[in-house]
DRENMIVEX-621476 format. One record per residue (C-alpha): residue number from 0; y, x, z. Coordinates in steps of 0.2 Angstrom, whole numbers, plus 5000, padded with zeros to 4 digits. Example, Ala and Ser with C-alpha at 12.3 -4.5 7.8 and 13.67 -1.06 7.14 Angstrom:
2
(site 0 (4978 5062 5039)),
(site 1 (4995 5068 5036)),
END
This chain:
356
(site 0 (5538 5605 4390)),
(site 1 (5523 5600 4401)),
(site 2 (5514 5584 4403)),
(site 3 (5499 5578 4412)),
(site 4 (5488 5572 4401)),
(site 5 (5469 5570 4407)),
(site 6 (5470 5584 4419)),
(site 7 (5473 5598 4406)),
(site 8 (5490 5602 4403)),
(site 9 (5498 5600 4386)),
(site 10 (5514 5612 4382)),
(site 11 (5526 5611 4368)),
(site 12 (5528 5625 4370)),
(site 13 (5673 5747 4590)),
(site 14 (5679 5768 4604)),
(site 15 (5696 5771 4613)),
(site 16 (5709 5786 4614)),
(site 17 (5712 5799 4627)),
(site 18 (5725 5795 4640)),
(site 19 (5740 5801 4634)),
(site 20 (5741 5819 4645)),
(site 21 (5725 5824 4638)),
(site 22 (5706 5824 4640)),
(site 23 (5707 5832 4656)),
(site 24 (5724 5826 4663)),
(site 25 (5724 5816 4682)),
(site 26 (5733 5801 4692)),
(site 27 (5751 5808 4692)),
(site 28 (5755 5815 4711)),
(site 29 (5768 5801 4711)),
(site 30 (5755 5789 4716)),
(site 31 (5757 5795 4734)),
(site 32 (5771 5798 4744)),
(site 33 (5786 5793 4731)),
(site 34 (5801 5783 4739)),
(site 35 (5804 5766 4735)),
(site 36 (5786 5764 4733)),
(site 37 (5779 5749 4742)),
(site 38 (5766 5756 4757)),
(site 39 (5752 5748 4750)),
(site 40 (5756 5753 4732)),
(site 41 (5746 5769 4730)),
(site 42 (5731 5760 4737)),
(site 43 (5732 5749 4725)),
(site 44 (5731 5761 4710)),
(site 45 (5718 5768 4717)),
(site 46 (5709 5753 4716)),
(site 47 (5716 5749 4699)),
(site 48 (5709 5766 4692)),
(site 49 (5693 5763 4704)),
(site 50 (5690 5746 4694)),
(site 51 (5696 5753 4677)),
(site 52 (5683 5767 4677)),
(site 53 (5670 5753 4682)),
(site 54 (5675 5738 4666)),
(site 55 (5660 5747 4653)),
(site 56 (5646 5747 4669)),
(site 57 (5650 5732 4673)),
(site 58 (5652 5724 4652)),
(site 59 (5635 5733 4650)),
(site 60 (5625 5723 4664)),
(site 61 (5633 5708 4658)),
(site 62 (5627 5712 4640)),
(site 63 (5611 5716 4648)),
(site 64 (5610 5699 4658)),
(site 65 (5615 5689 4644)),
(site 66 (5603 5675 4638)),
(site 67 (5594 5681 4621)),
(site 68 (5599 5670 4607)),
(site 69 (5588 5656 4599)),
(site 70 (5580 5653 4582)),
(site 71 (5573 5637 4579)),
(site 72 (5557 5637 4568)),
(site 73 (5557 5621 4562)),
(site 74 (5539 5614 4555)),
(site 75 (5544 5601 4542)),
(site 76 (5532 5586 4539)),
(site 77 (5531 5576 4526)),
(site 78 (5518 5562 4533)),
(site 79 (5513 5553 4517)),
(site 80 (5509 5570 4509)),
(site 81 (5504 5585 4521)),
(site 82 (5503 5591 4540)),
(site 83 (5504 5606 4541)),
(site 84 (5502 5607 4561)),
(site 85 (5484 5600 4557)),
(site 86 (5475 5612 4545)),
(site 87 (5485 5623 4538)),
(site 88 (5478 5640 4532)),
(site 89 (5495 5650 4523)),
(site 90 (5507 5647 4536)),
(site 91 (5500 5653 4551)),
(site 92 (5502 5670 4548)),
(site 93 (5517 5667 4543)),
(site 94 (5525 5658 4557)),
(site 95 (5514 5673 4570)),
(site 96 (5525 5686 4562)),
(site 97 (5545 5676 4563)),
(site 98 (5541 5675 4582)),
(site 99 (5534 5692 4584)),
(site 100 (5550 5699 4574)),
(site 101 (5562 5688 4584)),
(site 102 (5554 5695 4601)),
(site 103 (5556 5711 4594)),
(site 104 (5576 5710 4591)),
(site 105 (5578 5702 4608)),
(site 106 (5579 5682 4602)),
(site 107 (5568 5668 4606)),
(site 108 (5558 5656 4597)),
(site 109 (5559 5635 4596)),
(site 110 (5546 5627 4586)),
(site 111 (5550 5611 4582)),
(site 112 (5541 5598 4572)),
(site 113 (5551 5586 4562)),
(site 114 (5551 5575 4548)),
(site 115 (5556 5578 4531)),
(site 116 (5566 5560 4533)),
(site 117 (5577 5562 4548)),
(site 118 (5586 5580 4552)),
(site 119 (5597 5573 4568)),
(site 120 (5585 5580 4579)),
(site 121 (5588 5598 4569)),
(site 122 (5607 5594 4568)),
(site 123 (5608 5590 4590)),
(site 124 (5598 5606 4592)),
(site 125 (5611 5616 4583)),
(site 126 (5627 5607 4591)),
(site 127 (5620 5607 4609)),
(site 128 (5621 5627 4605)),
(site 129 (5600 5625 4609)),
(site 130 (5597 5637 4593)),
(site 131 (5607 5650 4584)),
(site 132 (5599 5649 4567)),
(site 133 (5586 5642 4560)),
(site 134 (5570 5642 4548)),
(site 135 (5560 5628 4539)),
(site 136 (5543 5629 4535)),
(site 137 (5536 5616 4524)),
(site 138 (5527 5610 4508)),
(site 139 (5542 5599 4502)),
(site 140 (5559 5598 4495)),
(site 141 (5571 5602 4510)),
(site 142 (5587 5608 4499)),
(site 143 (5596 5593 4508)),
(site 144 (5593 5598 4526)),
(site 145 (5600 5614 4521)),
(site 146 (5615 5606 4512)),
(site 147 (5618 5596 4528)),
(site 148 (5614 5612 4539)),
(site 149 (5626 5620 4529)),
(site 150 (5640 5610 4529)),
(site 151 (5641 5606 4547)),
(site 152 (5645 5626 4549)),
(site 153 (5629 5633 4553)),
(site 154 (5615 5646 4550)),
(site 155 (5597 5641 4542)),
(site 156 (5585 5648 4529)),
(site 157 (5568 5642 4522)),
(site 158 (5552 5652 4520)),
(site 159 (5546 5646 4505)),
(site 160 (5559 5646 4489)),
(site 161 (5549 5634 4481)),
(site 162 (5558 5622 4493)),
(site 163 (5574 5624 4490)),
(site 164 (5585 5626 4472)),
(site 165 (5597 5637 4480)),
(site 166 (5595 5656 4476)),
(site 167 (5588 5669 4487)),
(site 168 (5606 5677 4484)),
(site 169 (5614 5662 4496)),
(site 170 (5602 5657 4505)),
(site 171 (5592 5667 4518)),
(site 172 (5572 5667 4510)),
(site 173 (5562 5680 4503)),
(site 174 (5560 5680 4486)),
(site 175 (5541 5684 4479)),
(site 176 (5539 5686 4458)),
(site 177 (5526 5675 4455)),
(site 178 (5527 5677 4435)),
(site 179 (5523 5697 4436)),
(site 180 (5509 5692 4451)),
(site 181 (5502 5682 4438)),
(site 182 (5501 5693 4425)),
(site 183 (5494 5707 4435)),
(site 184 (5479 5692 4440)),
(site 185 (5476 5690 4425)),
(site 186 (5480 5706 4415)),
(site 187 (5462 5712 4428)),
(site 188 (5452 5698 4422)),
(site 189 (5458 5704 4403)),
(site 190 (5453 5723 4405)),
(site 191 (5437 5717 4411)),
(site 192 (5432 5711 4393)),
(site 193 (5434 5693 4396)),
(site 194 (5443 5686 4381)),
(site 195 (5439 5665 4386)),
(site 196 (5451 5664 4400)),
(site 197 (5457 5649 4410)),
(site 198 (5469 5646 4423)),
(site 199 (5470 5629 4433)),
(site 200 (5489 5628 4439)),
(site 201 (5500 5619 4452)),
(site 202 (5508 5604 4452)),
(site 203 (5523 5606 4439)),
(site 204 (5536 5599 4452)),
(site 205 (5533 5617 4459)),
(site 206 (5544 5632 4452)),
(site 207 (5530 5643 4457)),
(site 208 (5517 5634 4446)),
(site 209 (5527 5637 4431)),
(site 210 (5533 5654 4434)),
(site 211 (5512 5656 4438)),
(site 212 (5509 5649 4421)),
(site 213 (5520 5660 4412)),
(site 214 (5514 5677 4420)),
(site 215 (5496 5671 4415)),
(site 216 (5502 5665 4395)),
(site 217 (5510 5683 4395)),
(site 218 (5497 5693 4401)),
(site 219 (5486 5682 4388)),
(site 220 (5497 5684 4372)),
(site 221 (5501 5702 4375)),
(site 222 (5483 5703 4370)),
(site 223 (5486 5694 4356)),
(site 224 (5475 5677 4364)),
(site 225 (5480 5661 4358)),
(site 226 (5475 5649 4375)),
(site 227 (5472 5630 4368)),
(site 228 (5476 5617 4381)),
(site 229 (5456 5614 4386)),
(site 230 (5460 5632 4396)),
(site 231 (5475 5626 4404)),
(site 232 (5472 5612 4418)),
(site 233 (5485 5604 4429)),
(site 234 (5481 5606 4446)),
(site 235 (5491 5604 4463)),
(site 236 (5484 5616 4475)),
(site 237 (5473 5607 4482)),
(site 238 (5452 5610 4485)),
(site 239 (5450 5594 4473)),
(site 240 (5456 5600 4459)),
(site 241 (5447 5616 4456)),
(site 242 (5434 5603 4459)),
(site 243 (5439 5592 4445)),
(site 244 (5441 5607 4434)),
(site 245 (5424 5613 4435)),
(site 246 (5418 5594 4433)),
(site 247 (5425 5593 4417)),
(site 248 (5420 5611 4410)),
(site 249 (5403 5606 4416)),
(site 250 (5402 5588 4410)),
(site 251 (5409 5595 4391)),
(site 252 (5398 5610 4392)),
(site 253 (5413 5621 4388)),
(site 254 (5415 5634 4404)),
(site 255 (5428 5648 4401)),
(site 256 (5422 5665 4402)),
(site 257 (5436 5668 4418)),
(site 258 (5449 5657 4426)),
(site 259 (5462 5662 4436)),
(site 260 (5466 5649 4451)),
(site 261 (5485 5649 4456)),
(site 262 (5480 5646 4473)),
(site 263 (5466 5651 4484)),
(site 264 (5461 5633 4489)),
(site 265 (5458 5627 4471)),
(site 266 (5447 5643 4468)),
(site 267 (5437 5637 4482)),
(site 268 (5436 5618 4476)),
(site 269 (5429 5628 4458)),
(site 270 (5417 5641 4467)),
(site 271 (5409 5626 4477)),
(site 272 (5406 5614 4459)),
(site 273 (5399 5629 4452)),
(site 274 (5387 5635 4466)),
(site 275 (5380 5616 4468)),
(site 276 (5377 5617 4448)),
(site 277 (5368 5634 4451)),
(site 278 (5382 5643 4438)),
(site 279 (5382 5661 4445)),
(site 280 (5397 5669 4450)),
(site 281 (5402 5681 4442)),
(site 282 (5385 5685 4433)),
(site 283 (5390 5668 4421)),
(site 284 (5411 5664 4426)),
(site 285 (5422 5676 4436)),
(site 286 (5435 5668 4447)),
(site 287 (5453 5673 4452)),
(site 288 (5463 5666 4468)),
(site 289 (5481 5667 4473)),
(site 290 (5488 5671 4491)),
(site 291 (5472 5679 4501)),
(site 292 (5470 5668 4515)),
(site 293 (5458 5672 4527)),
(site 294 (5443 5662 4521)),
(site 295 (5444 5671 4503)),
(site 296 (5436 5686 4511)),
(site 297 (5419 5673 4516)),
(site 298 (5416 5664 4502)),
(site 299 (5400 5667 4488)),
(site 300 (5405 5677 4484)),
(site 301 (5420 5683 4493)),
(site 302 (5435 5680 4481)),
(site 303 (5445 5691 4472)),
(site 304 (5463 5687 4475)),
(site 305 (5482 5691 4475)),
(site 306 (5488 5694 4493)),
(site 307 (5505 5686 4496)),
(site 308 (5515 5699 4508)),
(site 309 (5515 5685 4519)),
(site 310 (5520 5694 4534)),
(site 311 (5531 5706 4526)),
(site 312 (5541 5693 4519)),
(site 313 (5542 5682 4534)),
(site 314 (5547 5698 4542)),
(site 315 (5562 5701 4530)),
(site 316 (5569 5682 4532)),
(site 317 (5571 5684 4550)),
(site 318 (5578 5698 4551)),
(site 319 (5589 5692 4536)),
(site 320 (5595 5677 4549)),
(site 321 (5597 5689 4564)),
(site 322 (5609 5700 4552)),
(site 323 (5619 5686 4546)),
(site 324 (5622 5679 4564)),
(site 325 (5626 5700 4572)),
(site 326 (5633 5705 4553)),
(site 327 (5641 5691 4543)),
(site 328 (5652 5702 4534)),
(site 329 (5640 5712 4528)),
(site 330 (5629 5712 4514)),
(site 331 (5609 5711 4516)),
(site 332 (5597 5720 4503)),
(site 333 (5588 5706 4492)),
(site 334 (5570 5714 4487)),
(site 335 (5556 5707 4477)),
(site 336 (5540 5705 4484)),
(site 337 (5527 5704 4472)),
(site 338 (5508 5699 4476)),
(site 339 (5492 5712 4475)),
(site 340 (5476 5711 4468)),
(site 341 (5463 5711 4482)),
(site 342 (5445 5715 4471)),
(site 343 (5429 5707 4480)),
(site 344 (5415 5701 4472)),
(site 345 (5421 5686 4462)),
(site 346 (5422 5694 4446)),
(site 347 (5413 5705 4435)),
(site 348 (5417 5715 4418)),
(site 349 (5411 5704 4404)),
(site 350 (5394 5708 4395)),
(site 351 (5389 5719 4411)),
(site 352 (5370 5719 4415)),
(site 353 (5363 5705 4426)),
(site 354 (5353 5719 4438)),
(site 355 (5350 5703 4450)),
END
């Protein structure tokens, strides 16, 4: 079980057949000439056979000449709590590579913006046979637009599993192991010597801040660490809390050895705190991340991370959505992506020199 206390976290813990006189067989000669045969008759064999032999040209420019197919990307807001659209570092890879892969297997792309609280814009888009399929990209809970996305008969998948309770399984979304990414994070900082290890986590409303949890708690007792609850802080992926975190290390005089950061953005909140109070990184604290967004690789100093196969993933999903509309009767691999460790300069093995 896990509760928010003062910020730290406390656990209780298709072909056709040959015609029937052969490969090489021809008209029969009774097409011309034969009595009781209308005159116009054998003309109009021959343009019967004429037309016949023409049907695949002509079904293959039609093919050619049809319109591409559709997938709506749909960007889903949730006002009171996040805009992506506005300043969003993680998705925009993300949302680069659907539309590059669609392109790729001849469909277009709709971006839509709409909010978490009203999916009749997404339904209308769908029954006005706009879209074929569609994605959702956002940082909340959309399991009910795909239950009502679902039940009308139609095609949709999410991005982010976090989003959804339905397994990867049923539902089109990649699916990344967060516990073993985790464990390899912090399983690095742990062959570097560092014994006094903290992790600041995500809001526990998100599976991936558990599963994050567990990969680190795993990586810990399999070195035969006991982590007390002043090493565990309850984050929610934003800047602020790996400000907060660092605050109240400083403030009790009690700064961990290493942290892991479940994200990249509370990393950054920690690195910031500490540079202002003149704590070296990683000659004093060495610091972890957790998706390498762009920025990680400008900090001080840059930040050692776990890479999220962002564009792998989002690859896989549409291609995924694009089988099940061309090949619903057949069955789609389901692999595990897992996250890998990016070294920069953010960490150091401990008791090393200080040659600075």
């Amino acid at each position: 079980m896990m509760t928010r206390g003062t910020g730290y976290l406390h656990m209780d813990r298709f072909a056709t057949a040959p015609p029937a006189g052969g490969a090489g067989s021809t008209m029969p000669p009774l097409v011309s000439g034969a009595p009781n045969m209308h005159p116009e008759a054998p003309a109009n064999v021959r343009r019967a056979g004429r037309e016949y032999q023409e049907q695949p040209a002509q079904a293959a420019r039609r093919q050619a000449s049809r319109n591409p197919g559709t997938i709506g990307l749909f960007i889903i807001q949730d006002a009171s709590h996040n805009r992506i659209y506005e300043d969003d570092l993680f998705y925009g890879a993300i949302v680069g590579a659907i539309i590059s892969q669609c392109a790729e297997r001849g469909y277009q792309t709709l971006i839509t913006i709409l909010d978490v609280s009203d999916v009749t814009p997404l339904l209308r888009l769908y029954e006005q046979k706009r879209i074929d399929a569609g994605l959702l990209i956002s940082w909340s809970d959309v399991q009910d637009i795909v239950d009502q996305v679902s039940r009308a008969g139609f095609v949709i998948g999410v991005i982010n599993q976090n989003n959804v309770t339905q397994s990867a399984t049923v539902l089109p979304a990649p699916y990344l192991d967060n516990r073993r990414s985790a464990y390899e994070a912090t399983r690095y900082l742990l062959e570097l010597g560092h014994r006094d290890v903290a992790i600041i986590t995500g809001p526990t409303g998100q599976p991936c801040s558990s599963e994050r949890l567990a990969g680190f708690l795993d990586a810990a007792l399999g070195q035969g660490l006991e982590v007390p609850d002043s090493r565990i802080w309850c984050g929610d992926f934003t800047e602020q809390a790996g400000t907060a975190a660092a605050i109240q290390w400083l403030e009790a005089d009690d700064l961990p050895a290493a942290v892991f950061c479940s994200n990249d953005l509370m990393a950054y909140g920690l690195l910031k705190v500490l540079r202002q109070h003149q704590v070296a990184v990683p000659d004093r604290l060495s610091v972890v991340g957790f998706d390498d967004l762009i920025i990680s690789r400008y900090t001080c100093p840059p930040l050692t991370t776990m890479s999220i196969p962002r564009t792998e993933m989002a690859a896989y999903v549409t291609n995924r959505l694009i089988h099940q509309l061309e090949s619903p009767d057949e069955a789609y691999p389901l692999p595990v992506f897992r996250a890998k460790l990016m070294v920069r300069e953010s960490c150091r093995a401990a008791g090393a020199p200080d040659f600075a």
